[in-house]
C-alpha angles and dihedrals in degrees: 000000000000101000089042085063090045096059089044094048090049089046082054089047094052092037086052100047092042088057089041087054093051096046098052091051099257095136113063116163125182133245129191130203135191121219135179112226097254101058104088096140082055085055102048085051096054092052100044097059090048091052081050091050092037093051099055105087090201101062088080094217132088125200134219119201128207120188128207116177115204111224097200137356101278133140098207090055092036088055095042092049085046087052094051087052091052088043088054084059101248126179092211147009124231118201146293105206133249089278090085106080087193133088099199089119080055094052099046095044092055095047096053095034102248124145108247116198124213119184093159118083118262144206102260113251129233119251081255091050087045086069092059088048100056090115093045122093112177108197081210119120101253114258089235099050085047087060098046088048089055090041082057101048089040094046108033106013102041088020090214117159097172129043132122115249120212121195135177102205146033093247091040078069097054085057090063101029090114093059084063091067093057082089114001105263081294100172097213094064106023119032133162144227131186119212099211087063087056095033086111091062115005089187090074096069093056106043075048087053091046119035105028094031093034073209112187100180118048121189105208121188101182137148110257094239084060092048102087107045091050093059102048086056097052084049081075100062083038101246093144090061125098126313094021123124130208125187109193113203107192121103093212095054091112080071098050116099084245092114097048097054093046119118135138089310091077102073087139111113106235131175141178146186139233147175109283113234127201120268130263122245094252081201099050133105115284115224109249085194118060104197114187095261088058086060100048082054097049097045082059087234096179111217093047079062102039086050088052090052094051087052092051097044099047092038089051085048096050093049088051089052094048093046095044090046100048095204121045123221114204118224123254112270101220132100103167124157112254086036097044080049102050077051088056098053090042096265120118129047122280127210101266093191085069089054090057083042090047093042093046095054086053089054093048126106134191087256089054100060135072130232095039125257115256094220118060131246094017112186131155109204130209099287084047099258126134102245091166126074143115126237128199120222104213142151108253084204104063105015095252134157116213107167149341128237117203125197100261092057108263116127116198143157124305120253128265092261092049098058094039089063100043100044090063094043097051122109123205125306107225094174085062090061118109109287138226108233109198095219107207111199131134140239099272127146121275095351101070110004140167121242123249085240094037095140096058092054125076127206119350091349086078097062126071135172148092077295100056100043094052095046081049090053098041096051086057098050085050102031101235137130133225153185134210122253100190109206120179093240149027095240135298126195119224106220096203094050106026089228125137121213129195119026095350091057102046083054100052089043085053085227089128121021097216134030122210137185143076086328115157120211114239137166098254097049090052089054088070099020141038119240125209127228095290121257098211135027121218155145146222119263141157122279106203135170113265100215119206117243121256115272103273103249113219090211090046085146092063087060097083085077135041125226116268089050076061093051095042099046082053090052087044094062102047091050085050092046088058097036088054097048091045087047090056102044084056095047105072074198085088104044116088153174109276085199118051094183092056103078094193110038121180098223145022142216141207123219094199097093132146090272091049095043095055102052091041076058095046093043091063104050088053087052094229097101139210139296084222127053139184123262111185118088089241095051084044103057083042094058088041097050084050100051088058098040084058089042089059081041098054105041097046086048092057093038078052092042106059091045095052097057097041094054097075093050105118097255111143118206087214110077109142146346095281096058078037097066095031097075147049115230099073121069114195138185151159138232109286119249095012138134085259099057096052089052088065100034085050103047123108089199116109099233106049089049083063106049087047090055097050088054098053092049088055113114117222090039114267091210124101131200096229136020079241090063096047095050088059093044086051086053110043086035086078092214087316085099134046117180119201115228152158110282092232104056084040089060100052083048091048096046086060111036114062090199101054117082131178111245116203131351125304116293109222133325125282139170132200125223156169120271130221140169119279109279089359106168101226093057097094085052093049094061094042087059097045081050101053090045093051089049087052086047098238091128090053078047099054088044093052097042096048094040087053117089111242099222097069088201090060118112154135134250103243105223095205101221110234123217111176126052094281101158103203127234077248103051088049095039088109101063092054092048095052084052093051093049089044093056088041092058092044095056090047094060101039086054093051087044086049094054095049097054087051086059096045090055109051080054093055104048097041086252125135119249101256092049093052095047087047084059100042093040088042083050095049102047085053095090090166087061112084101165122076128201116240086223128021102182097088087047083043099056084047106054083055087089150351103246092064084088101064090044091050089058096046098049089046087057093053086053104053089046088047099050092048095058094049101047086062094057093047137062154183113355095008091054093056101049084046086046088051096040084056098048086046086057093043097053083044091054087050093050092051094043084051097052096053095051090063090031098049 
């Protein structure tokens, strides 16, 4: 137990000493460093973060620093200056930069175990170059991790998957050799330029960059102090303007000039990234005094930092090592040749001090030293190389942060101080100003139209249309302007070639930023362009000619027959009439006794005369026979020969009839695409090159390849160059041409053209859309903003507004197709008319007959004319009388006045007393012929009394 506390007792009082030892500046070790002549800033940071070690008292190590300054990049030199450090007896080497494309330092160090420091980047080593750089830690991010980072902000960030990279140096291009994998080097997305082949005439790159590659996002890895001059340069093809996007890879771009020459030029959106450094105590005390190295620090110059980093982490590792060892054991100071070469082959004894130094650097984190690193996230792996560390995405113009990247991959906001600081220190943003869209479209109706008084208008004023409206609404949602580029298409690709024209075009070429008309969305336009959430939903049907019905006839019934079957059964019936009446008078069948009662008549009569044997005639046309009919064989056979003769007649008139009349009813043959593809007559079509006719060329149903392959076997050909073209061809076709379209194209067709019609349902489902250039940033806005104004129902508004026909008394007769046997008042119109004619003739003769009589009458019975008309006419109206006198004078004379009656009684009775008295003086015969002349008066008398009653 005693001797347990003495040995404790004796370990404090060593442990104490030693720290006493360190504390008091007993222990003082030696560091070189290598310097180019022109690194004076480099400089000023080396020695700066020794002043800071070497003035805290409690560090308990003091450094003495040896410089050594490299005129020019040679091996030989490099290895003689490394030798005198060693020689000085150094525990470890410092530089020299990237300028020295040699890694001689690397090589000695390694071979005589001391730790040899890089803050510049490198050229990454091989795994067999790895083995001679065991004693070498680069606080530099790693060029490999750089590229992944910028792989990580350009993928996933920026979401970018075709821009142009243009690089000044060989190891400008390592630092971006990830960005080559986004699509496999794949020459049509990512290509690259480097500027010393173009060093003679810059100008030539970029015209190259604008005008032949149309290019929008450029990836630059410059020097700063080249920075300036190439931009200026670009300014002139206008690649600084909007729309535009520049990634600037160097890490050293924040000390470029870029931010003082910018000005309302610059509307190109560019951004860049840089080492994050750790952020600043806001509630520290700010420096009254700015020295030069304050400066360096403050301007965020890289190396100067990165310089300071390497000091603090190999200072905090020696004193670890020292602590932890207790005692320190100083290099050999020799370097010379056979020995420095027995090193190199593995032979020889290295400084293991400098391997704990080396391994604990690799074991320190930012948390660990004191004072603190200047860069965030600061971790050597393993191979030496710095893996951790944080970027800020920021815009070199204007100051301002935009993002962080970590290690692992995440990018997120930057932090509260950060924002504090920059947001006072931002100019102003002019690629945030309002833009200027190029808008491409094309004249078609009643998308982009002219006005009627277009010459008169300047400008936007000219145009008119849905397009123009929704660009007009949408610019005020987003607050742009924009301007019209007219192409003749929407876009066709060129199957030899694999070039698109029109719209498309004008989009992958970057010459207009959004594409609007009636542009479908299909899958190979969206291979080489973005689409928008679409504006208008639609499908593919059939435009026909709408064929106005026949004129009605209004002797439709006399259409069975043509004329000259009219004329000739005219003809016919005349020949038979005569043929009958000269039959009859042949045949002593059809004469005949008048009086039957006489049984020997002295003459005999035929009723087949020319009246009779025209209506017999006449009867049996109309199929309803005759009260008389013929007797004799040979009238007979006559008769019989000319009933069927009607009856063929007849029956072929109503077969032809109702044809006839059923033919004209509006019934197409064309219905839909199934009895479309299924003849012959009709030929049909779509505009060629357009969203509809890949639809059908690329179609795997049956019916649509067939259809397909019927257009394309058309000659001439059945495709147009515009809708507008096949809506004439569909008219002036006549039913011969029917043209496939987009319904909604067809109903504005169809609203204003009383002779188009859609034929079928709707044939698949299609949606128009803006257009925009691939990964173009305002496309997400874009569809927000069609959105909002469909849920506010402007777009239902524009539709209805531009479908509608302006002049508000325009239509079209509707012809009501008709499917069953309906026979319209028109079409038998005719018959009515022949009846009314028919009645009209008959009353025309009846009247004239009526007159004549009158005057016969009044001739007769010793009466004058208008006597005779009043008694007749008086007689006629009478409709409850059905009885009619023989003679009307006698009733005539008495209804003259009232005192004939009177008359009329007393002369009957004179009469009767005189023929009393007179049938007693006479007998026999006499009596009998009085007898007969009284009864004659007497019936006379009646008659006339008769007569008077209806009359009167």
């Amino acid at each position: 137990m005693y001797f347990r506390n003495t040995v404790i007792s004796l370990v404090l009082l060593i442990v104490v000493e030693i720290t006493h030892e360190f504390t008091a500046g007993k222990v003082e070790v030696k560091v070189g460093a290598l310097f180019f002549r022109d690194e004076a800033d480099i400089e000023m940071s080396f020695d700066e973060a020794f002043r800071e070690i070497n003035a805290d008292k409690l560090f308990g190590v003091r450094f003495q620093t040896i410089k050594r300054f490299v005129p020019s990049d040679d091996s030989y030199i490099l290895q003689q200056l490394t030798c005198e450090l060693i020689s000085d007896g150094v525990i470890a080497i410092f530089g020299p930069s990237s300028k020295a494309t040699h890694d001689i330092v690397a090589v000695i160090a390694n071979a005589t175990g001391i730790p040899h420091l890089e803050f510049d980047w490198q050229r990454e080593s091989t795994f067999q170059e790895r083995f001679n750089k065991i004693m070498t830690v680069n606080v530099a991010p790693a060029v490999s991790m750089i590229s992944k980072a910028y792989l990580s902000i350009i993928k996933s960030s920026y979401e970018w998957s075709e821009f142009t990279i243009v690089y000044e140096t060989k190891e400008d291009l390592a630092r971006v050799q990830d960005l080559m994998n986004i699509q496999i080097m794949n020459n049509e997305f990512i290509k690259l330029r480097f500027i010393e082949d173009y060093r003679k005439d810059l100008r030539v790159l970029w015209k190259e960059v604008s005008e032949t590659l149309h290019e929008q996002r450029i990836v630059m890895d410059c020097r700063p102090e080249s920075l300036q001059n190439l931009l200026e340069i670009s300014k002139e093809f206008k690649l600084l303007g909007s729309f535009r996007n520049w990634f600037l890879s160097n890490l050293n771009t924040h000390n470029s000039p870029l931010r003082s020459m910018y000005n309302a030029d610059y509307k190109a959106n560019i951004t860049s990234v840089r080492i994050k450094l750790v952020d600043e105590n806001p509630y520290g005390r700010k420096k009254t005094r700015i020295r030069p190295i304050d400066e360096i620090f403050g301007n965020q110059t890289m190396l100067p930092i990165l310089m300071y980093d390497a000091v603090i982490l190999f200072t905090n590792a020696v004193k670890n090592v020292i602590t932890t060892m207790g005692t320190f054991t100083e290099p050999q100071k020799r370097c010379e040749f056979n020995y420095f070469r027995g090193n190199i082959g593995g032979g020889g004894r290295t400084w293991y001090v400098g391997q704990q130094i080396v391994q604990e650097m690799k074991m320190i984190s930012e948390d660990d030293v004191e004072p603190p690193f200047k860069t965030e996230n600061l971790k050597i792996d393993d191979n030496g190389q710095r893996t951790q560390f944080n970027l800020e995405i920021y815009k070199p113009t204007t100051g301002e942060i935009l993002a962080i990247w970590h290690s692992d991959g995440t990018i997120g906001p930057p932090t509260t101080v950060q924002v504090a600081a920059s947001s006072s220190a931002t100019a102003p943003d002019f690629s945030l100003g309002r833009k200027l869209f190029i808008v491409a479209t094309r004249y078609e109706e009643p998308y982009f139209m002219l006005k009627e008084d277009a010459e008169n208008l300047r400008g936007l004023e000219k145009y008119e249309g849905y397009a123009v409206d929704l660009i007009q609404k949408l610019s005020e949602i987003m607050d742009f302007d924009y301007d019209f580029l007219i192409e003749r298409s929407t876009g066709k690709l060129n199957p030899e070639t694999g070039e698109w024209d029109g719209i498309i075009r004008r989009l992958i070429d970057h010459q207009a930023q959004i594409g609007i008309c009636d542009l479908t969305i299909t899958q190979a336009r969206r291979k080489v362009v973005d689409f928008t959430a679409p504006f208008m939903q639609l499908g593919i049907s059939i435009l026909y000619y709408k064929r106005p019905p026949a004129p009605k006839n209004v002797f439709a019934f006399l259409e069975p027959f043509a004329e000259e079957v009219w004329y000739n059964m005219m003809l016919t019936q005349l020949v038979m009439t005569l043929l009958f009446v000269l039959l009859a008078r042949f045949s002593h069948h059809e004469w005949k006794n008048p009086n039957p009662a006489d049984p020997d008549p002295v003459e005999l009569e035929n009723i087949w005369n020319k009246s009779n044997s025209f209506w017999l005639m006449i009867g049996s046309i109309m199929q309803q026979g005759c009260d008389i009919l013929p007797r004799g064989p040979p009238m007979r056979i006559l008769s019989s020969m000319w009933w069927f003769f009607t009856l063929m007649m007849v029956n072929a008139y109503i077969a032809n009839l109702a044809a006839s009349l059923t033919s004209n009813k509006m019934q197409s043959d064309i219905n839909s695409l199934e009895s479309l593809i299924d003849q012959n007559k009709v030929k049909y079509g779509t505009m060629a090159g357009g969203s509809t006719s890949v639809f059908f060329s690329e179609s795997n149903e049956t019916d649509y390849k067939k259809a397909w392959n019927q257009m394309i076997s058309f000659a001439p050909s059945a495709f147009t160059s515009s809708n507008k073209e096949g809506v004439d061809r569909v008219r002036k076709g006549e039913g011969n041409y029917a043209f496939f379209m987009e319904t909604t194209s067809m109903s504005y067709n169809i609203e204003r053209s009383c002779d188009l019609k859609q034929v079928g349902s709707q044939i698949g489902e299609k949606h128009y859309a803006l257009a925009v250039p691939l990964g173009a940033e305002y496309s997400s806005n874009l569809s927000v903003s069609i959105l909002q104004l469909s849920e506010k129902g402007e777009l239902f508004n524009l539709k209805r507004r531009w479908w509608t026909p302006r002049n508000k008394n325009f239509s079209c007769t509707k012809y009501v197709e008709v499917d069953g046997d309906e026979l319209s008042i028109i079409e038998l119109g005719g018959v009515f008319l022949v009846l009314g004619a028919g009645v009209l003739v008959s009353f025309i003769i009846g009247l004239c007959e009526f007159l004549w009589n009158v005057q016969t009458v009044a001739v007769v019975e010793k009466t004058t004319p208008w006597q005779a008309f009043k008694a007749e006419l008086c007689f006629v109206l009478k409709f409850w009388i059905t009885k009619k006198p023989a003679k009307i004078s006698e009733s005539t004379k008495t209804s003259v006045s009232s005192k004939s009656s009177s008359k009329r009684s007393r002369e009957r009775s004179r009469d009767r007393s005189r023929s009393r008295s007179h049938n007693s003086r006479v007998s026999g015969r006499s009596r009998r012929t009085v007898k007969s002349k009284i009864s004659q008066r007497e019936r006379e008398r009646e008659r006339s009394e008769h007569s008077r009653r209806y009359y009167d």
